[in-house]
C-alpha positions in Angstrom: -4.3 19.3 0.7 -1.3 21.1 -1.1 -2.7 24.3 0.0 -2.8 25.2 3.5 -6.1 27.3 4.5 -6.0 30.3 7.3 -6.2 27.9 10.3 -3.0 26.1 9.3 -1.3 29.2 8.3 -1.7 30.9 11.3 -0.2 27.8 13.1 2.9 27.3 10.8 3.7 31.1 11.2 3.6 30.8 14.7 5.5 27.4 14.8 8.3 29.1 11.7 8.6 32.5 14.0 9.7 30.2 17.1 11.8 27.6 15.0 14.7 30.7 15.0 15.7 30.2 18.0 15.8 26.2 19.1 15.6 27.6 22.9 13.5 30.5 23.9 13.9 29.8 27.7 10.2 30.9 27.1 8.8 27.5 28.6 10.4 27.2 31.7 8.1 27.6 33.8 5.5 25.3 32.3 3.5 27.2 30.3 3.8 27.5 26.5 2.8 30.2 23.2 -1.1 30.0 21.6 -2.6 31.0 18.6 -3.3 33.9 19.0 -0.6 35.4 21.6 -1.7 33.3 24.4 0.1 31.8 26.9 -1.4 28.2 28.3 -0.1 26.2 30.6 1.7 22.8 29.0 -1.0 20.4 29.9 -3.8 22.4 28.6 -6.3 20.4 26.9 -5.4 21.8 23.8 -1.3 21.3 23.8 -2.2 17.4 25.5 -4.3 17.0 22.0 -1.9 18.1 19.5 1.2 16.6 21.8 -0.6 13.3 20.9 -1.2 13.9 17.3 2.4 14.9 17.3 3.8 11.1 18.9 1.0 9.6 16.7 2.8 11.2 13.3 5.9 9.8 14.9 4.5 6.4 15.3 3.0 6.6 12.2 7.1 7.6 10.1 8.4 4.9 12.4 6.0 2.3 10.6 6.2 4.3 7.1 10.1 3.8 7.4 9.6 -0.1 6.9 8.7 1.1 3.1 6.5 -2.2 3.1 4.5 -1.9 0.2 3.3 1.1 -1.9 -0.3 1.2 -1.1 0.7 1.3 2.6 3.6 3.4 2.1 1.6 6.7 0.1 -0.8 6.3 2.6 1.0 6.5 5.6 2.7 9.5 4.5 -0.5 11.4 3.4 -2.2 10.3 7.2 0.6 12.3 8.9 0.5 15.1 6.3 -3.2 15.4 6.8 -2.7 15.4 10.5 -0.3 18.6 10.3 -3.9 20.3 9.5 -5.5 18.5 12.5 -3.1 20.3 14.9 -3.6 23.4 13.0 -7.8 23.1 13.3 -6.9 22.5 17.0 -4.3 25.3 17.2 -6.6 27.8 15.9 -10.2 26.6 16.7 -10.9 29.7 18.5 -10.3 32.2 15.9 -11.7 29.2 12.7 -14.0 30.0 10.3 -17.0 28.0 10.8 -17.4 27.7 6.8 -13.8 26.5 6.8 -12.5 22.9 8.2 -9.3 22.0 7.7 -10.5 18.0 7.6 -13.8 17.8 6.0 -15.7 14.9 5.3 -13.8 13.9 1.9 -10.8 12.9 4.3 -12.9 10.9 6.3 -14.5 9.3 3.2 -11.0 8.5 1.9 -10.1 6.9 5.2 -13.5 4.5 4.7 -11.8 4.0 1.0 -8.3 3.3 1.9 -10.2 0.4 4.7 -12.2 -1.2 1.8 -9.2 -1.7 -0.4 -6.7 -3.4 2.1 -10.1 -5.0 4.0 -11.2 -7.1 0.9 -8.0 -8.8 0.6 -8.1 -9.9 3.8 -9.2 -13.0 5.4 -12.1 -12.8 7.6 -11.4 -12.1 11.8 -11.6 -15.4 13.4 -9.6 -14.9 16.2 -8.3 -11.4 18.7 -5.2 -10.6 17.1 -2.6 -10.3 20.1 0.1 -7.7 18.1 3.3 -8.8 18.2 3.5 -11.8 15.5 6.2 -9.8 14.1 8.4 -6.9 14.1 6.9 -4.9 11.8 2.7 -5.1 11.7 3.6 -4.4 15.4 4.0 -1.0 14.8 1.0 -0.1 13.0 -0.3 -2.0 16.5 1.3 0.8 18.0 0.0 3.4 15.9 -3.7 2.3 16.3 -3.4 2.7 20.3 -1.8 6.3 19.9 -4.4 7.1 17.7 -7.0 6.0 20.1 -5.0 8.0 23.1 -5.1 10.9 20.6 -9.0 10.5 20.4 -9.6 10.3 24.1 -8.1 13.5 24.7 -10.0 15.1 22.2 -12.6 14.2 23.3 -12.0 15.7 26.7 -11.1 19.0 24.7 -13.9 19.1 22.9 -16.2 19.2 25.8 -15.2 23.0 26.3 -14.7 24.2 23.0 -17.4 24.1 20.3 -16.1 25.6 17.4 -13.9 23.2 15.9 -14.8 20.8 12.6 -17.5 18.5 13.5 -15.0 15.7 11.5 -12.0 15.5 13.8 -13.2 13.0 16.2 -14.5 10.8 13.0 -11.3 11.6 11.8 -9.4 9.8 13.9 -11.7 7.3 14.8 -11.8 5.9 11.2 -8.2 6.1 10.7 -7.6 3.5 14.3 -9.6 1.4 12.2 -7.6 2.3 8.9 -4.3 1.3 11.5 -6.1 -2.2 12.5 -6.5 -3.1 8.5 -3.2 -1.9 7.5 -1.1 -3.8 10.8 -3.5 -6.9 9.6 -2.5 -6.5 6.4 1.3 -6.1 7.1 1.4 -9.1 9.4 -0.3 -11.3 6.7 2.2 -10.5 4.7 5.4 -11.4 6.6 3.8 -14.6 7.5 3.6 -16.2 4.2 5.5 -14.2 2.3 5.4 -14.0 -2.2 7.1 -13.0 -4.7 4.7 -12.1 -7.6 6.4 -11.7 -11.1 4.8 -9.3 -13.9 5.7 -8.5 -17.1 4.4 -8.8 -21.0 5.1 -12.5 -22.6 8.3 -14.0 -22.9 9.9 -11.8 -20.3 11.3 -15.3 -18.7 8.5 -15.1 -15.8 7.6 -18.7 -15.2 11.3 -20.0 -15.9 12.7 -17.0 -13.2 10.2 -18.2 -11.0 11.3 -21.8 -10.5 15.2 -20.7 -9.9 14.2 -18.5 -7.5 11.6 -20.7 -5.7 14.1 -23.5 -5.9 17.2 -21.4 -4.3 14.1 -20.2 -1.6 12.3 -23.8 -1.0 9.4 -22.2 -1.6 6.1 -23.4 -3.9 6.0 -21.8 -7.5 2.6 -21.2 -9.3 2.4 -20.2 -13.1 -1.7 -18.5 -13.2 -2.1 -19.1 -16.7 -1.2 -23.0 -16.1 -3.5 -22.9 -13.1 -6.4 -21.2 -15.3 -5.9 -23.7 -17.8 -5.7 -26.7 -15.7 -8.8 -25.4 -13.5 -11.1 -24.9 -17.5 -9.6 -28.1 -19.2 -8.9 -25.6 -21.8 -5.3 -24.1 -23.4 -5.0 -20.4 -22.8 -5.9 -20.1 -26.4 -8.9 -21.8 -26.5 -10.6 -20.0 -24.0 -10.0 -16.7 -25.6 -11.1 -18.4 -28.8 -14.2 -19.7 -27.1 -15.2 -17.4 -24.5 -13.2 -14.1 -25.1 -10.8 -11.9 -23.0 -13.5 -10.9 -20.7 -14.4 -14.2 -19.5 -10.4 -15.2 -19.4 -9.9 -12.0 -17.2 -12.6 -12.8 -15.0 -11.1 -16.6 -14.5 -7.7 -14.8 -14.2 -8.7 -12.6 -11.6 -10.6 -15.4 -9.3 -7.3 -17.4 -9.9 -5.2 -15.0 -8.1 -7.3 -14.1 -5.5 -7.2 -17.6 -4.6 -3.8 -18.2 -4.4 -2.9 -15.2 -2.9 -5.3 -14.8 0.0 -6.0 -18.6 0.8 -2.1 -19.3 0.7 -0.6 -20.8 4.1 2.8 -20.7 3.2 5.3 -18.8 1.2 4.6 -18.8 -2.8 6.6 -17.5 -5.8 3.7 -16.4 -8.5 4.4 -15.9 -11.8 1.4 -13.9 -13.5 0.1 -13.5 -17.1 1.3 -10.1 -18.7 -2.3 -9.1 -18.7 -2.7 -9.2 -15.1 -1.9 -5.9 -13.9 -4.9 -4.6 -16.0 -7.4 -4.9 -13.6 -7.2 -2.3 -10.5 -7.8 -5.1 -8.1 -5.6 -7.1 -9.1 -2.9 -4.6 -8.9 -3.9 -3.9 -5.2 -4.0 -7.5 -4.5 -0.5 -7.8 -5.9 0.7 -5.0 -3.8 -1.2 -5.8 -0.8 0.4 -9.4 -0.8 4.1 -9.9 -2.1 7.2 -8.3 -3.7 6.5 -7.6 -7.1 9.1 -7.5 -9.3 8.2 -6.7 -13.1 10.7 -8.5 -15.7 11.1 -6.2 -18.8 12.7 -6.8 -22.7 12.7 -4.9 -25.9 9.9 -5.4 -28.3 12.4 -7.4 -30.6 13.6 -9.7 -28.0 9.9 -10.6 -26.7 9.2 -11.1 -30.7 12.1 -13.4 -31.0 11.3 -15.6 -28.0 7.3 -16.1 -28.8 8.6 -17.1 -32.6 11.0 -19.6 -30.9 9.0 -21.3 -28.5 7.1 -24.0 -29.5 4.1 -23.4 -27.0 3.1 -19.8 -28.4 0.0 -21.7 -30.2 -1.4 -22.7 -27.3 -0.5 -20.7 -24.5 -0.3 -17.1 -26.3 -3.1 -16.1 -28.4 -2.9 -13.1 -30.6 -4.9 -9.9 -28.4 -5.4 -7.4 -31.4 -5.6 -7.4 -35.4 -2.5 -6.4 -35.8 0.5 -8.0 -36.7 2.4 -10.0 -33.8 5.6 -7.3 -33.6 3.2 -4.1 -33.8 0.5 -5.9 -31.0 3.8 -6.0 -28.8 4.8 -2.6 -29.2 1.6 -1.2 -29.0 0.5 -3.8 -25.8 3.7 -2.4 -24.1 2.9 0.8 -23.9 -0.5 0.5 -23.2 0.7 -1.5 -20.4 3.3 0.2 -19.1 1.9 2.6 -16.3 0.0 -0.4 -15.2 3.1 -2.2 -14.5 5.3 0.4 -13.3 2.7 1.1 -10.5 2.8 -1.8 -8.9 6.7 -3.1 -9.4 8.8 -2.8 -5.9 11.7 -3.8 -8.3 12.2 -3.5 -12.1 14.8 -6.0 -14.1 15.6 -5.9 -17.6 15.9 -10.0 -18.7 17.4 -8.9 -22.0 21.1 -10.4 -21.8 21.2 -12.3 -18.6 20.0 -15.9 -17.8 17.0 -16.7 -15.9 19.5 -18.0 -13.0 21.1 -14.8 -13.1 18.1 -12.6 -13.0 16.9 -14.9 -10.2 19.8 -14.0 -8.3 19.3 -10.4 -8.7 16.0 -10.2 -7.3 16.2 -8.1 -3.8 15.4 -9.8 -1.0 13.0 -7.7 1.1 13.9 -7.3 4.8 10.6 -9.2 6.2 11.2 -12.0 3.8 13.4 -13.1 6.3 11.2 -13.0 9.2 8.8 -15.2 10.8 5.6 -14.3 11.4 3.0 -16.2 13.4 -0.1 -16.1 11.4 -2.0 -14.2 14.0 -3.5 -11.2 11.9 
């Protein structure tokens, strides 16, 4: 929605031409400006509607301001772009186009998409959530019951008027729901929080995992170790047996069960191929702080030569030759990784203690949450 269509352009103008004078002294008396050079009295159905859009996009920057997770974060932000063009469609709905909506069915559709990918990571409801659990799911809480305000006055508005897009009132009814998901989403994340450490081999992932789950108290998983002790089988040998599809697949079923059956804090130290899959990545996001450890090609070469477990726990993933796969694995890689890291550190010169202690804390590691989500 970078460009804005007449409906919205009408209403910015009108908004811009005010915004040069903070005070007008034009609203004294209760009544306010209209597209197009009206004047309607402040608690018009129209200005109530688009005053409660207004506090929802408020709500909704209060929440985004938490800077929680990506997913979450780019979503948030777009939700309170997109509903610039809801006012605007109010604004202007008796002048619109009827061939033109400035929310269409696309951005309801995306709404039903952005539910499905927080929902499936989710445990199911077994319970009313009372909001609350913690500080910050609370205000996507909020959010939902603005939204919902926002709703029932439209609702009211759009008894009289019969020209605006048949997709606002779906609009914001799927995004309440999108609101439920996401506050669900936060508060099962704050209640057992994870870190989740990516990166390609021999980044110091498993090592960096235990100092920091030992200075934390927390549990420490390696997947690879708990994909080989669930198979009987070395890394290695199920690649050699069953190939990378079926190792993914077990990869991907490992994570998903540690991450979304967990009842406690976890520190997770993942296989450098992880990130690969698209649901994995939003798994990762959706659950923990992910921190990506990064080295040069030659330093990730000297370290698998060195170690004595390469055989068995690193199986070669191309024909090439082992310092040519790394180089060309971590570029192909690297996007992958990049979108998903809240933190990058480079492990090239300091000690797995040290990069331990430079992990940043988030703020809602630090909090308590109840479970209830």
């Amino acid at each position: 929605m970078k460009k804005l269509d007449r409906a919205a352009v009408c209403a910015r103008g009108s908004v811009f031409r005010m915004m040069r004078n903070i005070f007008t002294r034009t609203g004294d008396a209760g009544e306010t400006s209209a597209y197009p050079n009206l004047r309607i009295s402040k608690d018009h159905p129209r200005i109530e509607v688009c005053g409660e859009i207004d506090e929802l996009s408020v709500v909704l920057g209060w929440a985004r301001s938490l800077n929680f997770d990506p997913f979450v974060t780019e979503t948030t932000l777009r939700i309170q772009q997109e509903l610039i063009h809801v006012m605007s469609e109010i604004a202007c709905v008796q002048n619109r186009n009827n061939d033109i909506a400035t929310i269409r069915a696309e951005h309801v559709k995306q709404l039903e998409t952005d539910i499905t990918v927080l929902d499936r990571n989710l445990p199911p409801l077994s319970e009313f959530v009372i909001p609350g659990s913690d500080p910050f799911s609370v205000r996507f809480h909020h959010a939902r019951t603005v939204c919902r305000r926002a709703e029932r006055r439209l609702v009211t508005f759009l008894r009289t008027e019969t020209n605006a897009s048949p997709f606002l009132l779906a609009y914001l009814n799927r995004l309440s729901d999108l609101l439920f998901v996401m506050a669900r989403s936060v508060a099962q994340k704050v209640a057992f929080p994870c870190l989740i450490l990516i990166g390609y081999r021999a980044t110091g992932k498993t090592t960096v995992a235990q100092h920091f789950a030992a200075k934390q108290g927390w549990p420490v998983v390696d997947s690879d170790a708990e994909v080989a002790s669930r198979t009987g089988k070395t890394i290695t040998d199920i690649f050699a047996q069953d190939g990378e599809e079926a190792f993914r697949a077990l990869e991907s079923q490992v994570l998903r069960d540690l991450l979304l059956s967990r009842k406690t804090p976890l520190v997770l130290s993942t296989g450098g191929g992880a990130v690969l899959c698209d649901k994995n990545r939003a798994l990762f996001r959706q659950s923990g702080h992910v921190v990506w450890l990064t080295a040069s090609p030659e330093t990730i070469l000297g370290r698998i030569q060195a170690d004595s477990q390469t055989k068995s726990l690193r199986p070669g993933l191309t024909a090439l030759p082992l310092a040519e796969e790394i180089v060309s694995l971590l570029k192909a890689r690297h996007d992958c990784y990049e979108k998903v890291a809240n933190q990058i550190i480079d492990t090239e010169t300091e000690s797995p203690q040290s990069i331990a202690e430079k992990i940043a804390i988030p703020q809602w590691f630090q909090q308590s949450g109840t479970g209830n989500f």
